[in-house]
C-alpha positions as CSV (number, residue, x, y, z in Angstrom):
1,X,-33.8,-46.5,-3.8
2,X,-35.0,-43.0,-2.0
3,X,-32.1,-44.7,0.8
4,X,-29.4,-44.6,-1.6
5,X,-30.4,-41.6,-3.3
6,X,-30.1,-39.8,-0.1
7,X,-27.1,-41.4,0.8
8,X,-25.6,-39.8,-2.7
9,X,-27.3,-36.6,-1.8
10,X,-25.8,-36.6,1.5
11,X,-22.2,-37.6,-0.1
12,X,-22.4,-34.6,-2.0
13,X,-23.1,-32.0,-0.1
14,X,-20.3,-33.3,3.0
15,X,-17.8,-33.1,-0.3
16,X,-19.3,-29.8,-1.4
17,X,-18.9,-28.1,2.1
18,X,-15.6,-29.7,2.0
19,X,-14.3,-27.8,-1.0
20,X,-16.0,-24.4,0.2
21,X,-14.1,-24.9,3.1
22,X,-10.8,-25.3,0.9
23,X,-12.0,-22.6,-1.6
24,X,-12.4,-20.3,1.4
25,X,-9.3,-21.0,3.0
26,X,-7.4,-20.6,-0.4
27,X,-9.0,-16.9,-0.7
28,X,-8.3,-16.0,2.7
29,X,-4.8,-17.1,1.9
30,X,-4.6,-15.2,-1.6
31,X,-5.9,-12.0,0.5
32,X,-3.5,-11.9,2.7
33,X,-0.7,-12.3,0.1
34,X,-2.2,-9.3,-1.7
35,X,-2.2,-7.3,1.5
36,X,1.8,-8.3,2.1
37,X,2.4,-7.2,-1.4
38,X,0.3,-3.8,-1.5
39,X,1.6,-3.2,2.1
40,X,5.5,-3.5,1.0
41,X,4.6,-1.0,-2.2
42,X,3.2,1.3,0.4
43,X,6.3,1.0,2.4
44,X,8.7,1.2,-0.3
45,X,6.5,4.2,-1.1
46,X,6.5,6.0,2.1
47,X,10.6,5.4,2.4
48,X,10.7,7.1,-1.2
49,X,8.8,9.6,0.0
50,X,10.3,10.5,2.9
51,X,13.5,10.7,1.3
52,X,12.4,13.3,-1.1
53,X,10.7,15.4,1.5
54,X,14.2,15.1,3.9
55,X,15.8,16.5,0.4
56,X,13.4,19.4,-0.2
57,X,13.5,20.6,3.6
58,X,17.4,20.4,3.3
59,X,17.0,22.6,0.1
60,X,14.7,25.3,2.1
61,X,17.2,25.3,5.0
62,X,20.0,25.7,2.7
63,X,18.5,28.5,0.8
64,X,16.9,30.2,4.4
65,X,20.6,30.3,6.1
66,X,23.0,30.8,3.2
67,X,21.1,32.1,0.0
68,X,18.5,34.5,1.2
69,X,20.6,36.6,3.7
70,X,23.3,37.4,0.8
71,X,22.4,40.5,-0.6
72,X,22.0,40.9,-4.1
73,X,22.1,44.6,-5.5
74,X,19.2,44.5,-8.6
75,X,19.7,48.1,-9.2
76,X,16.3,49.1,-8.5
77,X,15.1,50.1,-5.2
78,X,11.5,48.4,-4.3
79,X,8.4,50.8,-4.8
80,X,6.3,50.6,-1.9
C-alpha cells in the first residue's frame, strides 16, 4: 500500500511541476505581451509628443524672426 501511495504521491507532484512549468511559461509570455503593448503606447506617445514640441519651437521661431522685431507704437514710452 505505502508503495502505491508513493507511486500516487510521486505522480502528482511530476504533474504538479509540470503545470508550474506551463503556468510560468504562460506569465512570462503574458509579460512580455504587456511590455509590447505599454512600449507601443510609449512610442505612439513620444511621436505625439515630439510633434507638438517641433510645433511650439516653430511657433517661437516664427514669433523671434518675424513678430518681435516689427515695431509696434503703444503710445507710451517705457518708464525706467
Amino acid at each position: 500500500m505505502d508503495g502505491a501511495f508513493s507511486s500516487l504521491q510521486r505522480s502528482v507532484q511530476h504533474h504538479s511541476a509540470a503545470h508550474d512549468r506551463m503556468l510560468t511559461g504562460y506569465a512570462h509570455a503574458v509579460d512580455g505581451l504587456l511590455m509590447g503593448l505599454d512600449r507601443a503606447v510609449l512610442e505612439r506617445q513620444r511621436a505625439e509628443l515630439q510633434e507638438q514640441l517641433e510645433a511650439v519651437q516653430q511657433l517661437v521661431r516664427s514669433f523671434l524672426l518675424e513678430e518681435l522685431q516689427q515695431d509696434v507704437p503703444t503710445g507710451v514710452t517705457p518708464c525706467l
